[in-house]
C-alpha positions as CSV (number, residue, x, y, z in Angstrom):
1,X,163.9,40.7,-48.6
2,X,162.7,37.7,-46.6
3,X,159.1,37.5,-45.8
4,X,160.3,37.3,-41.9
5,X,162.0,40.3,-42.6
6,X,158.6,41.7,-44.1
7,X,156.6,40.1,-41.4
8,X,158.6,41.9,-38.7
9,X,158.5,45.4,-40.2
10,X,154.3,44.9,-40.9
11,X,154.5,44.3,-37.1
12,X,156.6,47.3,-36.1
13,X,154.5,49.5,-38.5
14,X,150.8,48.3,-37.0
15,X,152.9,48.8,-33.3
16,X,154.0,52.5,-34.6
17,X,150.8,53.6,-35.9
18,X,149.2,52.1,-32.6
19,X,151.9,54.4,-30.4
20,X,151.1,57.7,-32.7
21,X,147.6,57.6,-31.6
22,X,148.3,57.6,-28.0
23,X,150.7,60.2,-28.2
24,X,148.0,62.4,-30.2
25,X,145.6,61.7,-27.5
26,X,148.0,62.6,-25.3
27,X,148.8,65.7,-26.8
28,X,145.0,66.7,-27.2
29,X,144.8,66.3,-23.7
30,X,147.6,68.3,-22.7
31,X,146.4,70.8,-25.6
32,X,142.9,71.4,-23.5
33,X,144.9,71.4,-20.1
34,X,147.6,74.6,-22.0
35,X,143.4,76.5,-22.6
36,X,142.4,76.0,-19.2
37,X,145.2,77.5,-17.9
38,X,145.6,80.2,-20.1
39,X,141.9,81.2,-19.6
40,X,142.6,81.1,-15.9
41,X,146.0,83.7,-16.8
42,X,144.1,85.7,-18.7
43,X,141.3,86.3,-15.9
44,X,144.1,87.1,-13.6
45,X,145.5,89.5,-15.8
46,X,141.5,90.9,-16.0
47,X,141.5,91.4,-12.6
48,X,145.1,93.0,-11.8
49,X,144.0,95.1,-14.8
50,X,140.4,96.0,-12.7
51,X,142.5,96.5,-9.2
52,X,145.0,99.0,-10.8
53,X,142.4,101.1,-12.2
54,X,140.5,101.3,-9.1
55,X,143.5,101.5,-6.9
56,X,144.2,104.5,-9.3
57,X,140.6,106.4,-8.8
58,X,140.6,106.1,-5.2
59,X,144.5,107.4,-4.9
60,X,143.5,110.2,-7.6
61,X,140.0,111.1,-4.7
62,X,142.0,110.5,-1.8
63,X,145.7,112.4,-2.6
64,X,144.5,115.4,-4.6
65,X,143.3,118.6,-3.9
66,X,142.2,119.5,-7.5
67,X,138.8,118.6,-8.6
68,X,139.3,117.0,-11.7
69,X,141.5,114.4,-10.4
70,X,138.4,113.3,-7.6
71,X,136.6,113.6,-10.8
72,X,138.8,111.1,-12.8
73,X,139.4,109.4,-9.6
74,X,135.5,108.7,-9.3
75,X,135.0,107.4,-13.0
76,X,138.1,105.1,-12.5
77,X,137.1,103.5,-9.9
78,X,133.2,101.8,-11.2
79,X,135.0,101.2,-14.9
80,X,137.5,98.7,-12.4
81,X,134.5,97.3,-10.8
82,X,132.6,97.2,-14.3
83,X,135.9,95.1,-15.4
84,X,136.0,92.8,-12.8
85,X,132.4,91.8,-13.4
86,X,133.0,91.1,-17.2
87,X,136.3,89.2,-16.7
88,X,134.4,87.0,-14.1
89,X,131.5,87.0,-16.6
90,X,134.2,86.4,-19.5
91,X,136.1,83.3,-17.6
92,X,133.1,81.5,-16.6
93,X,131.7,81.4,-20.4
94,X,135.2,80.7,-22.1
95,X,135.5,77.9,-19.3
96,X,132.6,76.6,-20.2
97,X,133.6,76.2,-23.9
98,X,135.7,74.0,-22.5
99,X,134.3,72.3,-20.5
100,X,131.9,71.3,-23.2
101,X,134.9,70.5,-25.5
102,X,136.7,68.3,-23.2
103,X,133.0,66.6,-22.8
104,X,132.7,66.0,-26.2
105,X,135.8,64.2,-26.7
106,X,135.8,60.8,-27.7
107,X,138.8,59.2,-27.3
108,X,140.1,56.1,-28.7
109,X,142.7,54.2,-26.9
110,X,141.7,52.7,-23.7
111,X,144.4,53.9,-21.8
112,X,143.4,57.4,-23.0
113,X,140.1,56.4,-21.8
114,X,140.8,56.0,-18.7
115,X,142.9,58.4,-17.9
116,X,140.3,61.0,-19.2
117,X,137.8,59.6,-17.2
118,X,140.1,60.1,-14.2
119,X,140.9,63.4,-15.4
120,X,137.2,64.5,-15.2
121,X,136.5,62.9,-12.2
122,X,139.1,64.8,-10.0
123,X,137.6,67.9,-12.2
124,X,134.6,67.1,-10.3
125,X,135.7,66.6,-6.7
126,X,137.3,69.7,-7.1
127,X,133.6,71.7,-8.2
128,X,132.1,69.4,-5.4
């Protein structure tokens, strides 16, 4: 091979390896965005849980005529309350895992830079 030839593929190699650390960054980023959401699905599906098991109790108190259905009817509905608290509870400490994650990262492009520093600051107009 001719050393232009050589020259020119060093180039496109130092170019490629430059392009597969944006795009990890960029999948890192998208990576943490897929958790937030997901923690945010799985406190919805908390809370549809909590409303259909109180929905439940107070149709089992309010429809029946037999006592052990006003019975069940009046445990069902505090354990959906009770659930409700702890997915709240649960979603505000799993969000702030990460929270503290995407903190922590450092990243190492400059483009990736900034666009996680734009990232966080539209994160915090939203809390504002």
């Amino acid at each position: 091979m001719l050393s232009e030839d050589k020259e020119q593929i060093k180039k496109l190699k130092k170019k490629l390896k430059v392009q597969e650390k944006k795009n990890a960054e960029v999948r890192d980023h998208m990576a943490t965005q897929r958790t937030i959401f997901a923690n945010e699905r799985t406190l919805m599906a908390y809370l549809r849980t909590a409303m259909t098991v109180s929905v439940g109790g107070f149709v089992a108190i309010k429809f029946s005529d037999d006592l052990y259905l006003e019975v069940i009817g009046m445990i069902l509905i505090p354990i959906g309350i009770i659930l409700a608290i702890y997915s709240f509870m649960r979603y505000r400490h799993k969000q702030k895992i990460i929270e503290g994650h995407h903190q922590d990262y450092c990243p190492t492009s400059h483009e990736h830079e900034r666009t996680h520093a734009e990232s966080s600051k539209y994160e915090n107009d939203g809390k504002n």
